[in-house]
C-alpha positions as CSV (number, residue, x, y, z in Angstrom):
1,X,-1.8,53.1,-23.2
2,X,-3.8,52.6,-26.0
3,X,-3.7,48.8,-25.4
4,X,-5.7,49.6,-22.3
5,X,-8.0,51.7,-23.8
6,X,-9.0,49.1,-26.4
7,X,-9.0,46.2,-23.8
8,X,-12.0,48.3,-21.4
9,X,-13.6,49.6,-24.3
10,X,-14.0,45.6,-25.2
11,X,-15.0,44.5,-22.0
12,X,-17.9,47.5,-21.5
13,X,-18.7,46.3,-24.9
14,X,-18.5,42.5,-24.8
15,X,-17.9,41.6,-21.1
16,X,-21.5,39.9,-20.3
17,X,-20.9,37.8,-23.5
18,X,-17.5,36.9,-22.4
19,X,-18.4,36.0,-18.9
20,X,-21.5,33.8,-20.6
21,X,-19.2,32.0,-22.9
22,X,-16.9,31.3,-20.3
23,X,-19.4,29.8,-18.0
24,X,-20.5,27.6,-20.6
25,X,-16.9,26.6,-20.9
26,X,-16.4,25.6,-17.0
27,X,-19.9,24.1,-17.2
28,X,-19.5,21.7,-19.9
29,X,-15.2,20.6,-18.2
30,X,-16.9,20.5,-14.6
31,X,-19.6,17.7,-16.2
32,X,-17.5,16.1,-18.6
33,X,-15.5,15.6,-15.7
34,X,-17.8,14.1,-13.4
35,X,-19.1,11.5,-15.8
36,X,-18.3,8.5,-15.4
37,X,-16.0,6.4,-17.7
38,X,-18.6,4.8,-20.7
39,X,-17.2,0.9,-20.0
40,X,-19.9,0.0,-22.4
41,X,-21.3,-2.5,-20.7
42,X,-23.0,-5.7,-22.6
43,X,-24.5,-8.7,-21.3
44,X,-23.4,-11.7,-22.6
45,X,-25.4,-14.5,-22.4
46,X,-22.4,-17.3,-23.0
47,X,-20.5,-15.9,-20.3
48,X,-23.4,-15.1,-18.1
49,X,-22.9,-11.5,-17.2
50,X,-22.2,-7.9,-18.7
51,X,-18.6,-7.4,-19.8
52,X,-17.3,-4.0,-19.8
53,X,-16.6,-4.0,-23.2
54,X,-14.5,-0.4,-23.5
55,X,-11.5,-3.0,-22.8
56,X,-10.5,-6.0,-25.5
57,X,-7.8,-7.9,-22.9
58,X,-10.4,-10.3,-20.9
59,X,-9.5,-12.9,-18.5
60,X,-10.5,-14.9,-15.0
61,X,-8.8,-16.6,-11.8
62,X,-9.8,-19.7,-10.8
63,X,-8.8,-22.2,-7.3
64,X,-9.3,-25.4,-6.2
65,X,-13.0,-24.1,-5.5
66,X,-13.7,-24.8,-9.4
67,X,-12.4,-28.3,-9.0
68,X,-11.2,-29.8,-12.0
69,X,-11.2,-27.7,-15.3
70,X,-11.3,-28.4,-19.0
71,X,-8.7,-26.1,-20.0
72,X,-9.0,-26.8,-24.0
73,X,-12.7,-26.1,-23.6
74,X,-11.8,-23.0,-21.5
75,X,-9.7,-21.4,-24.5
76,X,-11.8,-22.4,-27.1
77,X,-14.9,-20.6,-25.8
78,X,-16.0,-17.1,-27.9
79,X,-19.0,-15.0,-27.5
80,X,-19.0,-11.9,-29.2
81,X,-15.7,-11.4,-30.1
82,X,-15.0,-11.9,-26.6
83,X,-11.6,-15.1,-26.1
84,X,-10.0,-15.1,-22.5
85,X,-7.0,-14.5,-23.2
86,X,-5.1,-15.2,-19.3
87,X,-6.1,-16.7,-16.2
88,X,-4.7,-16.1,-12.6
89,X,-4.5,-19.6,-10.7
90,X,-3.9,-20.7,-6.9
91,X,-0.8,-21.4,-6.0
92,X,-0.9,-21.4,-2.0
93,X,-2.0,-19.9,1.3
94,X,-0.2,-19.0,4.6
95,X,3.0,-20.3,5.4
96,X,2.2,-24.2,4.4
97,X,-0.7,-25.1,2.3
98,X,-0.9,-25.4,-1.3
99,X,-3.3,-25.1,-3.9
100,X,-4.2,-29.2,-5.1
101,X,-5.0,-28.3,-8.0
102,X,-1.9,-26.0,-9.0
103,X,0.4,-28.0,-10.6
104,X,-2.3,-29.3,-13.0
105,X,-4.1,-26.4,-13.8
106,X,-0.6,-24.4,-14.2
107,X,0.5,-27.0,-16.8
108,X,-2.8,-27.5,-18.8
109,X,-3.0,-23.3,-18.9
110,X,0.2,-22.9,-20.4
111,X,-0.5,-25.2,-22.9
112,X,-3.8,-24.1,-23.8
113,X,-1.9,-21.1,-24.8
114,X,-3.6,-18.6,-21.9
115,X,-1.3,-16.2,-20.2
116,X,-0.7,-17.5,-16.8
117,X,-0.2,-16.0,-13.3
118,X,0.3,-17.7,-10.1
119,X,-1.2,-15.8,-6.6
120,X,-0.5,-16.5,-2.7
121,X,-3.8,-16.1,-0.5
122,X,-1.9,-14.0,2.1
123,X,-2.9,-14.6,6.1
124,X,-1.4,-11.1,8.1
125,X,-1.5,-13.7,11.3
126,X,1.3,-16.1,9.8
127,X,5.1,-15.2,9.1
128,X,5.4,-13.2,5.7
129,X,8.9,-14.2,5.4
130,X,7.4,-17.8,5.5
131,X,4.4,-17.2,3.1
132,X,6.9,-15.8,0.9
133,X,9.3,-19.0,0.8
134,X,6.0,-21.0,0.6
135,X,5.3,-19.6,-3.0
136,X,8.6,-19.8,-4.1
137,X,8.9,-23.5,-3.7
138,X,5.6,-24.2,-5.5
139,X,5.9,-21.3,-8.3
140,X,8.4,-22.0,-11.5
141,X,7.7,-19.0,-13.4
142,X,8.7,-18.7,-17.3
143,X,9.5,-15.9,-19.9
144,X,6.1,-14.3,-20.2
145,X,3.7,-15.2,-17.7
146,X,2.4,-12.8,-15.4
147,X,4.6,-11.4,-12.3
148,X,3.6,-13.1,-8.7
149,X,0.4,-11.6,-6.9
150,X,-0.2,-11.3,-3.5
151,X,-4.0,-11.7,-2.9
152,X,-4.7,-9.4,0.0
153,X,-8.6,-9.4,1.7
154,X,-8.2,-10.2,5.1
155,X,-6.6,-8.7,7.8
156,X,-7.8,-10.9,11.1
157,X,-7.2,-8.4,13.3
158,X,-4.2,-7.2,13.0
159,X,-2.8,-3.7,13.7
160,X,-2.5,-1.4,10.2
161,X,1.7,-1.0,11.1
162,X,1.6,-5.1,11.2
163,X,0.2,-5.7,7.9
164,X,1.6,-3.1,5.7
165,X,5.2,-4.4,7.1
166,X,4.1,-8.0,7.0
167,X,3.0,-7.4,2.5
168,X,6.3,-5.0,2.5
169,X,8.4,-8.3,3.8
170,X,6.7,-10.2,1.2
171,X,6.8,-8.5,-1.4
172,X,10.4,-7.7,-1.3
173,X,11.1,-11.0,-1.1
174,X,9.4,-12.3,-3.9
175,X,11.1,-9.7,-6.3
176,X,14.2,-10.2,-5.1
177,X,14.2,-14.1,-5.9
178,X,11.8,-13.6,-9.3
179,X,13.5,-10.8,-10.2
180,X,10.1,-9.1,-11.3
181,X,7.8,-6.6,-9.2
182,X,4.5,-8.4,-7.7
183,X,1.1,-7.4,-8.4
184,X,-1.1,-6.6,-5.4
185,X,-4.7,-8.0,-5.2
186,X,-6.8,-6.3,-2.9
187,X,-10.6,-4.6,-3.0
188,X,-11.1,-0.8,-2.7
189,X,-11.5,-0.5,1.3
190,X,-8.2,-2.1,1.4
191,X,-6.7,-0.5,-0.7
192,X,-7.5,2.8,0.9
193,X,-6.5,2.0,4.3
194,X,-3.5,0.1,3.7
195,X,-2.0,0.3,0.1
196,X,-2.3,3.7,-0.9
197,X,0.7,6.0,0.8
198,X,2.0,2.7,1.6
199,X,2.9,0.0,-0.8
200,X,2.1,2.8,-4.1
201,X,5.1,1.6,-6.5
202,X,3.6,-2.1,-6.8
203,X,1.0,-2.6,-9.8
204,X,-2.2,-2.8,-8.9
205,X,-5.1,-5.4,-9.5
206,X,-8.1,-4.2,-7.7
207,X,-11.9,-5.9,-7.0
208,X,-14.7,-3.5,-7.7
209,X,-17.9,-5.0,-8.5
210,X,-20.0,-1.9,-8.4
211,X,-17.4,0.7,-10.6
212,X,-18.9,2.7,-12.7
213,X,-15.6,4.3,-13.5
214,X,-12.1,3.5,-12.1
215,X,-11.3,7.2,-10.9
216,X,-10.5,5.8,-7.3
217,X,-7.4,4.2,-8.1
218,X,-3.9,5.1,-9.1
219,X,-4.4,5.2,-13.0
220,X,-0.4,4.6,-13.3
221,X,-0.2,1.7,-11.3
222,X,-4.0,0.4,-11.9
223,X,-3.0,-2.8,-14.5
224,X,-6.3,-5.1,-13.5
225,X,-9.8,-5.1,-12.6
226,X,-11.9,-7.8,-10.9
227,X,-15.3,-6.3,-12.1
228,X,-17.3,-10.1,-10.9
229,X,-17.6,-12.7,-9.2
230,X,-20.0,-14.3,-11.2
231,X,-19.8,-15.5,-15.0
232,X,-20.2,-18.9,-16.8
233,X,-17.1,-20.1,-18.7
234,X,-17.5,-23.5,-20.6
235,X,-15.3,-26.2,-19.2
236,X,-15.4,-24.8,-15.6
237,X,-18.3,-25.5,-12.9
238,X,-20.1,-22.7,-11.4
239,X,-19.4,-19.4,-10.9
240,X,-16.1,-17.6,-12.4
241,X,-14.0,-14.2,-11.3
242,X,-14.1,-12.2,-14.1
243,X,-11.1,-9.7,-14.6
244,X,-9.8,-6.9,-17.6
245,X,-6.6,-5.6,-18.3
246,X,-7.3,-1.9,-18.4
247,X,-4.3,-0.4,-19.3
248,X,-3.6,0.2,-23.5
249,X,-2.4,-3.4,-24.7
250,X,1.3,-2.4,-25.2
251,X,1.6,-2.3,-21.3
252,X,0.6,-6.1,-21.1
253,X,4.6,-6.6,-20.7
254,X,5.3,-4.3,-17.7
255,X,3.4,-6.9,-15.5
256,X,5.2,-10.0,-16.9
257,X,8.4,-12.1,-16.7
């Protein structure tokens, strides 16, 4: 009883001041909240493009569309305490083709000391089962490079129930011969409509160029960000994919052999 007392003589007292503080309290969560990540940005004029530099694991992906790269020059290259540190390379398309670069690129990464991955450009037209056995007898993988990716961005027309079957049948596949989960590659339309509630225990490596925070994605499966499609790296011509590891450094090994 006296408990009570004391509490509504305190709150005839003290109850506008309470209510103020705790507006101020909500106020300042509901905007911390809503502002976006600081990436820290920088431009780098070596590397042609800002870096968001809130993450120190930096890396790229290259194709036969960069024709023939000068790996040593590639590794050696520093700009503000900025190395790449792994690349994601080629490996095939579809049910048949194969990246004629691969094999040379593969080799020359691995000794250039780069953490290597291997992706398959996937077509939702052609035989998953196929595209899968199509990687497998181009891709040797070793202790510590990354695990298979699936690059997903097209879906020619194909009916949503088709394609998420069509990755599932691929991906399985893949992980049950590499014994290691694959990565999906995909941008953030894609991702919505077909990945998420679908395909959600696979780590993710997702193409944003115009993030200003990463709140859109699954932040436990979210392991790599394409943030452009546009940077300078000695020892390759023209323009580069630029990616980041965004998960704390210790996780690096969740996503490899």
């Amino acid at each position: 009883m006296k408990n009570r007392v004391l509490f509504n003589l305190i709150a005839r007292r003290y109850g506008l001041w309470i209510a103020g503080i705790l507006l101020v309290l909500v106020t300042i969560w509901i905007v911390r909240w809503r502002r976006p990540e600081s990436m820290d940005w920088q431009f780098i004029q070596a590397f042609g493009i800002r870096l968001p530099m809130r993450y120190g694991i930096h890396g790229i992906d290259v194709s036969r569309h960069n024709d023939r790269i000068d790996w040593a020059r590639v590794r050696k290259m520093e700009a503000y305490g900025v190395r790449l540190q792994f690349v994601f390379i080629k490996a095939t398309e579809g049910a048949t083709l194969a990246d004629k670069h691969f094999k040379k690129n593969w080799r020359e990464a691995k000794k250039s000391a780069l953490r290597r991955g291997a992706y398959h450009f996937y077509h939702p037209t052609r035989d998953p089962l196929k595209q899968a056995n199509n990687f497998i007898r181009n891709v040797d993988l070793s202790e510590g490079d990354f695990a298979p990716v699936v690059d997903f961005e097209v879906v020619n027309g194909q009916s949503d129930e088709t394609i998420v079957n069509g990755l599932r049948v691929w991906l399985q596949t893949i992980e049950d011969h590499y014994q290691a989960r694959p990565i999906i590659y995909t941008n953030g339309n894609l991702y919505r409509r077909y990945i998420k509630g679908n395909l959600d225990d696979y780590p993710l490596w997702i193409a944003d160029y115009s993030a200003s925070h990463l709140r859109s994605y699954n932040p436990d499966k979210l392991y790599l960000w394409q943030h452009n499609q546009s940077g300078l790296v000695q020892g390759i011509r023209g323009q580069v994919d630029f990616n980041v590891f965004v998960m704390d450094e210790n996780r690096m090994s969740e996503i490899c052999l």
